[in-house]
N, C-alpha and C positions, 0 to 999 in steps of 0.2 A: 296684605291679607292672603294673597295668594299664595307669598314665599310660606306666613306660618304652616298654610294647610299643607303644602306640599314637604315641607319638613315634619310637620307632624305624622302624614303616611307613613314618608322614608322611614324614618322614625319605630314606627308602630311596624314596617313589612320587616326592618330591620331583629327587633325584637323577635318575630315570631320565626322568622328564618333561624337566628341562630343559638334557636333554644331547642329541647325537644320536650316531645309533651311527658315522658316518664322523667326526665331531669325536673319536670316543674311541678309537675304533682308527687311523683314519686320520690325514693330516695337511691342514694349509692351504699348505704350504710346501715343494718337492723339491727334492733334491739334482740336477742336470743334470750331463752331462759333454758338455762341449762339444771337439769334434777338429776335424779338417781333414785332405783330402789335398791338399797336400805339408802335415806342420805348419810350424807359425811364422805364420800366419797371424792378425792380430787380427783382433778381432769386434766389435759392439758392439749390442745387444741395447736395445729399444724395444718399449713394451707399447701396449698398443690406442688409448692416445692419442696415443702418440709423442714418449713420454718416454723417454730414454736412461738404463735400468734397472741397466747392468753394459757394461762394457769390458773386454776383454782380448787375450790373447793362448793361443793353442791348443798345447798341449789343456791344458785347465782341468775345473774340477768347480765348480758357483756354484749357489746356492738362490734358488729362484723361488715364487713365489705362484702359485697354482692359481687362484683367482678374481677377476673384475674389480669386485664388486656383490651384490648381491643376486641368486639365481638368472644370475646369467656369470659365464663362464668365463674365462680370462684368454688371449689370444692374444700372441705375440711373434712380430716380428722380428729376426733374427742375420744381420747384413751380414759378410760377411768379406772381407777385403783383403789380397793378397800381392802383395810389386813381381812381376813380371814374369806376375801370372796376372789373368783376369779376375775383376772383382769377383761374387759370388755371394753370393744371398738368400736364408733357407733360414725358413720358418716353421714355429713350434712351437704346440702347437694344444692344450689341457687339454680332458679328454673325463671323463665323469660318470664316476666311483669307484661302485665293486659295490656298497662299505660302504655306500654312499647307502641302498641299498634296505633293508640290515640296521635300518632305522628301522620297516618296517614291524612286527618284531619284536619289536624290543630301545626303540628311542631315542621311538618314538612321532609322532604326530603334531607335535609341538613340535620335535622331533628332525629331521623332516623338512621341514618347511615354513618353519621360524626359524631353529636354530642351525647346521646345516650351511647352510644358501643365504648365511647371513650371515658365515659364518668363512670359506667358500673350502672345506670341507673336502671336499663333494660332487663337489670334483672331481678330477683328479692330473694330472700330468705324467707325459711320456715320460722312461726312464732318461737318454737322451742323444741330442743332435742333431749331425748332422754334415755336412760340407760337402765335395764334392770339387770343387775347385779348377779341374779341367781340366786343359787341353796348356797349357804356358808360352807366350805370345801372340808370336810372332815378332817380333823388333827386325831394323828396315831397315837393311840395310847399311850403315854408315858408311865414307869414303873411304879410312879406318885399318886397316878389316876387311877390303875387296876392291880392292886399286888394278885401274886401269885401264891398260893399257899400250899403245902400237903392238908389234910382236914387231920392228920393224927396231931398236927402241933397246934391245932385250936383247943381251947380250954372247953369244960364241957358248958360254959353262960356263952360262948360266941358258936359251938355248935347246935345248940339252942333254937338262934337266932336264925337259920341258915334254911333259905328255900328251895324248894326241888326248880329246877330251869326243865320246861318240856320240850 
């Protein structure tokens, strides 16, 4: 009876040492939702070394890693691209999780200095990042869009037709 209880502890101090408490409640990895204004917009998403992590197209939902290492954080870049708008960069930034500190209570010292800095879990992600797009970038006239005329070579029904500009 004795050996169970005292394996049971081991056991149980075992557990609690080598876990931490944002690996156990939290996660290393978040759901994003990535939009756009106007959507339709693809994107394409690059992590702090500038690697091309996810590509797509808006709006989407994609899971991202929270950490880059040991004690970092993971940062990204989201380029978006629409024809007729300018391109736009929008960065996403992992910031420490609360659970972090729930180590000083629950996960311990191991918990806090080992398995969360090493899983990513210390940190989290924003629900979602977004992008607005801007005004549609003006396209120059083409000779098809605006002809250019003298008024003596309109007929007198299309000089008729013709409004003074103030």
């Amino acid at each position: 009876m004795f050996i169970r209880k005292t394996l049971g502890a081991a056991i149980a101090m075992a557990a609690i040492l080598t876990s931490g408490c944002a690996s156990i409640v939290g996660d290393s990895k978040y759901p994003v939702q990535v939009s756009s204004a106007p959507t339709g917009a693809s994107f394409e998403i690059t992590d702090k070394e500038g690697k091309v992590v996810h590509s797509g197209n808006t709006p989407s939902t994609i899971t991202l890693k929270s950490g880059h290492g040991y004690f970092k954080g993971e940062t990204y870049n989201l380029r978006f691209k629409k024809e007729g708008y300018p391109d736009k960069v929008v960065t996403l930034n992992s910031s420490l999780s609360g659970w972090y500190w729930g180590n000083l209570l629950f996960g311990g010292v191991i918990g806090m200095l080992v398995v969360d800095p090493l899983t990513g879990a210390m940190y989290k992600l924003p629900e979602g990042v977004s992008a607005d797009m801007g005004s549609p970038i003006a396209q120059p006239p083409t000779s098809k869009d605006l002809p250019v005329v003298m008024i003596d070579s309109l007929s007198p029904e299309a000089r008729a037709q013709l409004v003074p500009v103030k």
